[in-house]
C-alpha positions in Angstrom: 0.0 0.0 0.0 1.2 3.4 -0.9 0.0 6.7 -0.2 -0.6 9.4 -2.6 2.3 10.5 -3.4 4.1 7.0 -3.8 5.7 6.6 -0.1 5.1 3.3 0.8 2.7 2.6 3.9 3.9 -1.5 3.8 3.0 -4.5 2.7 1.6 -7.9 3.1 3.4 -11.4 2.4 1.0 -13.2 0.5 3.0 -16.2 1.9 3.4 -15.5 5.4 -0.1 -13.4 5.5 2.7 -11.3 7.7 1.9 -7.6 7.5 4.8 -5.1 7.6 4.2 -1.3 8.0 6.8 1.6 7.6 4.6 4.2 8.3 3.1 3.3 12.2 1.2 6.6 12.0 -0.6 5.4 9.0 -1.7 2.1 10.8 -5.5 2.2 10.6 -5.3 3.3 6.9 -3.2 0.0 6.1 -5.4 -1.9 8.4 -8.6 -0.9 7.1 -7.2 -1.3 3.3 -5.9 -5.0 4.1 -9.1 -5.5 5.6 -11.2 -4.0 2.2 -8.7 -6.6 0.4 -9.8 -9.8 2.4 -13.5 -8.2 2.3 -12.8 -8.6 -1.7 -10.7 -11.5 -1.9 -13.4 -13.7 -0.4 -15.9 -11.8 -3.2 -14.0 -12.2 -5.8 -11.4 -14.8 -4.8 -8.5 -12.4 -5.7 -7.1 -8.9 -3.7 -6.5 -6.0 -6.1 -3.2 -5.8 -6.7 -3.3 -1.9 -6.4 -3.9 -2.2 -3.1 -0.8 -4.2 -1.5 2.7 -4.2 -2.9 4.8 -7.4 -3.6 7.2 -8.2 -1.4 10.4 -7.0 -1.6 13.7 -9.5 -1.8 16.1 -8.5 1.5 19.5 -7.8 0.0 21.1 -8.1 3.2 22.6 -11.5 2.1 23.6 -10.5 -0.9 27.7 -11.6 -1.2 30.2 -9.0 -2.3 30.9 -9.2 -5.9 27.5 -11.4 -6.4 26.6 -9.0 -9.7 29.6 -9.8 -11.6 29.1 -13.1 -10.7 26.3 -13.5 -12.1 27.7 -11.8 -15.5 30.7 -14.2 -15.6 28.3 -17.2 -14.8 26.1 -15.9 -18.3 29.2 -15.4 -20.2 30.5 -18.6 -19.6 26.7 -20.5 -20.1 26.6 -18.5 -23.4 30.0 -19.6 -24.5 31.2 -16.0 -24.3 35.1 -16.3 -23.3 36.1 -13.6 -21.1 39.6 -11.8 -22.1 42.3 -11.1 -19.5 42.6 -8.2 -18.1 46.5 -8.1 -17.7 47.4 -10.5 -20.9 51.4 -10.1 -19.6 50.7 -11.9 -16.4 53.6 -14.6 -16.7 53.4 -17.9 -14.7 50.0 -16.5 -13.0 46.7 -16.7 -13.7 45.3 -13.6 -16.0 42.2 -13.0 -14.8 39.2 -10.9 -16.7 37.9 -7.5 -15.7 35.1 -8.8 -14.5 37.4 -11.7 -12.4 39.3 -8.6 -10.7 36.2 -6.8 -10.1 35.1 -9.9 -7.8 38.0 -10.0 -6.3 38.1 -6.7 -5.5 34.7 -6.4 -4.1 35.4 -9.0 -1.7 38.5 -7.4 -0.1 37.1 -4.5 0.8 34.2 -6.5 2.0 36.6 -8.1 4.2 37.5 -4.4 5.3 34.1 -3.1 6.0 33.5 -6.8 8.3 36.7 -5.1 10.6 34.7 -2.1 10.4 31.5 -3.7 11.7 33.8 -5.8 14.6 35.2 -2.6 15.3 32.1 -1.2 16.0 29.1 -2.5 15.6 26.9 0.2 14.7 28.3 0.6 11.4 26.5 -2.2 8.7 27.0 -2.4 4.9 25.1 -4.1 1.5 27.3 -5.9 -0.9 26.3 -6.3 -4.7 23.2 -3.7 -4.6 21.6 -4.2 -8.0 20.1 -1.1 -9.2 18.0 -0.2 -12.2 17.4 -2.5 -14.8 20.8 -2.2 -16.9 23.3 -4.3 -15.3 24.4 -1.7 -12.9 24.9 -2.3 -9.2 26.7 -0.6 -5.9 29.5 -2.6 -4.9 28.8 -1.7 -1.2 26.3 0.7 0.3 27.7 1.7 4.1 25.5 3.0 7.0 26.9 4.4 10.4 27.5 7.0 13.0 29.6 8.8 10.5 26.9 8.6 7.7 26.2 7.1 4.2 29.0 6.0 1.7 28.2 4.4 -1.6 31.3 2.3 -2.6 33.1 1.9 -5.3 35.6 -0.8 -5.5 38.3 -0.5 -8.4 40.3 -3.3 -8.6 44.2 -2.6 -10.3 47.1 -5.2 -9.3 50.6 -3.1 -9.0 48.4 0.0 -10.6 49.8 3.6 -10.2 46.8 5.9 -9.7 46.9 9.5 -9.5 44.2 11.9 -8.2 43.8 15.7 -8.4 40.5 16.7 -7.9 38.1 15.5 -10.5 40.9 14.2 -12.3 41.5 10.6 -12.1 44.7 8.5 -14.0 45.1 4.6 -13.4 49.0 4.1 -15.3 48.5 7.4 -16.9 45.0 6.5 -18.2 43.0 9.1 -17.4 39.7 7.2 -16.0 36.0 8.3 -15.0 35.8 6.9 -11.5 34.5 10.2 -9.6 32.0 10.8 -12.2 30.7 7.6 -11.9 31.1 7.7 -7.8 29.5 10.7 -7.6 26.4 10.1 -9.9 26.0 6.7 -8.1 25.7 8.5 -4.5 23.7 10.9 -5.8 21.2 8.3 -7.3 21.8 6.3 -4.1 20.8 9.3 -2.2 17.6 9.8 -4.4 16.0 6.9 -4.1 16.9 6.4 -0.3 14.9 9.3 0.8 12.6 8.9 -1.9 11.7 5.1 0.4 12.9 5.9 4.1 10.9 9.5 4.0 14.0 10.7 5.4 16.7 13.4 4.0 19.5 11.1 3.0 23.1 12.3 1.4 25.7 9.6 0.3 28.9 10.4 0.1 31.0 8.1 -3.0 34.2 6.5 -2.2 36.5 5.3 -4.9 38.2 2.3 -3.0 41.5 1.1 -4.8 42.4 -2.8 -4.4 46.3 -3.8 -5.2 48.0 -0.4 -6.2 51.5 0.3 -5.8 50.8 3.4 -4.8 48.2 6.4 -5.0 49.0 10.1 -5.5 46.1 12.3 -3.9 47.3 16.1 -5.1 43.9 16.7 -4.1 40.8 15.2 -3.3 37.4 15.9 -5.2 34.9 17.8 -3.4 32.2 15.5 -2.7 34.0 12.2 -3.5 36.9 10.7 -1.4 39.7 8.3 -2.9 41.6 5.8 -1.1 43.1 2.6 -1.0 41.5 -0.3 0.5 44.1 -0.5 3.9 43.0 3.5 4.3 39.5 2.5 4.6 39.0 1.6 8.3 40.1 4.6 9.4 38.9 6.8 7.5 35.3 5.4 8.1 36.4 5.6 12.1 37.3 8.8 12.0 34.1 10.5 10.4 32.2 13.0 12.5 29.0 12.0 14.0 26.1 12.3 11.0 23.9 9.5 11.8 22.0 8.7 14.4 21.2 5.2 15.7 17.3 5.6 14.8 17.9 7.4 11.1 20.7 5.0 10.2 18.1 2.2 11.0 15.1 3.8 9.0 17.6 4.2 6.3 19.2 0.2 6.6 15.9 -0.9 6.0 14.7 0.9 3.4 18.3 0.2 1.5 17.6 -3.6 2.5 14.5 -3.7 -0.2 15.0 -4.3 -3.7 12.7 -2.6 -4.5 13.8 0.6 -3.6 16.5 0.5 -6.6 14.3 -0.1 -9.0 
C-alpha cells in the first residue's frame, strides 16, 4: 500500500499473511485497506493488486561481488570467453575484468567486516543491484559517521593519480569520480525517496592492489583511497547519523525494490 504520493505505507506477504508497515502513523489506513482486500478476496477470490505491494527480496545477504558473478556465470553459459585483463601476467593466472572486479569487491568487504567488529553500529550491503541495466553498488555503508556508496576498483601493481576531479590509473585518465559521484547521488535519491527521510551519500573510490596512490587533491564530494585506508577513515568521520535514522535508512536500502 502506498499513499498518494508513492511513499510506501507497507505491505503484506502473500506467503506468510505477515503484514509489515513503515509508516506506524498510518496504521489504521493500512489496516482498514488490508481489511477492504480480504473483504474482496473472499468476493472475488483475488485482492486487487493496487492495493498491497509485492514483497520486496532483502538484499542483506547479498555476497560481495554477487553481480559480476552473475555476468561471468552468463558469459561462460553462453560460450562468451572472457579476455584477460592483464594478458602479460607470466606464470600466474590472468584474470578478466570482470574476475578482478570480484576479487576486488570482496577485499574490501573483508575491510568493511573489521569495520563492523570494530564497531558494531556501522553495517554495509554488498552487490546492490540497481535499475534494470546491469548496474549495481558494490557496497552501500550506513553508520555513526553517515552514508558511503562504494566503489571498489580493482588494479594489481596500478599507479593511480588523483587531483580533484581528475582521475589516472598508469597514466590512463579514467572516469571513477563521475561515476562515484552520480551513483551517490542516485543512491541518495532513491533512499529518501523510500525511508521518507533526508539522505546524502557520500561516494568513495576504493583502490584494491595499487603500488601506490597520488592524492594532489581530493574531489569535493568524492573521497579516494586505497582499500588499507579505509578503516580509518570510516572511524574517524564525524558524528552524522544517528542510531534511529541509520536504521530507518538500513531498512529501506535492504528492499529491492527501492532501486528499481
Amino acid at each position: 500500500m502506498n499513499t498518494a504520493d508513492e511513499r510506501r505505507v507497507g505491505w503484506l506477504d502473500l506467503d506468510t499473511g505477515e503484514p509489515t508497515i513503515e509508516m506506524p502513523e498510518l496504521k489504521r489506513d493500512f489496516e482498514a485497506a488490508l481489511n477492504e482486500a480480504a473483504s474482496l478476496e473472499e468476493q472475488v477470490g483475488e485482492a486487487p493488486r493496487r492495493t498491497i505491494s509485492d514483497p520486496a527480496t532483502d538484499l542483506a545477504n547479498r555476497r560481495p561481488g554477487e553481480h559480476l558473478e552473475a555476468q561471468i556465470a552468463a558469459a561462460a553459459k553462453s560460450g562468451q570467453e572472457l579476455k584477460p585483463a592483464h594478458p602479460d601476467f607470466q606464470g600466474k593466472r590472468a584474470y578478466s575484468a570482470m574476475e578482478l572486479g570480484v576479487l576486488g569487491e570482496r577485499a574490501v568487504a573483508q575491510e568493511l567486516d573489521e569495520l563492523v567488529g570494530l564497531d558494531p553500529r556501522w553495517t554495509f550491503l554488498n552487490s546492490i543491484p540497481i535499475g534494470t541495466h546491469r548496474a549495481d553498488i558494490d557496497h552501500l555503508v550506513v553508520g555513526p559517521g553517515g552514508i558511503f556508496t562504494v566503489n571498489s576498483k580493482h588494479h594489481h601493481a596500478g599507479h593511480a593519480w588523483v587531483g580533484e576531479d581528475a582521475l589516472m590509473v598508469n597514466h590512463v585518465w579514467q572516469h571513477y569520480v563521475r561515476e562515484s559521484r552520480s551513483e551517490a547521488q542516485r543512491a541518495s535519491s532513491l533512499l529518501s525517496s523510500a525511508s521518507g527521510t533526508e539522505v546524502t551519500a557520500k561516494g568513495l573510490v576504493v583502490f584494491v592492489g595499487l603500488a601506490n596512490l597520488t592524492v594532489k587533491a581530493q574531489p569535493a564530494d568524492v573521497h579516494v583511497l586505497e582499500q588499507s585506508e579505509l578503516i580509518n577513515f570510516m572511524v574517524n568521520q564525524p558524528p552524522r547519523l544517528d542510531d534511529c535514522t541509520a536504521d530507518i535508512v538500513l531498512r529501506s536500502a535492504r528492499l529491492s525494490c527501492t532501486w528499481k
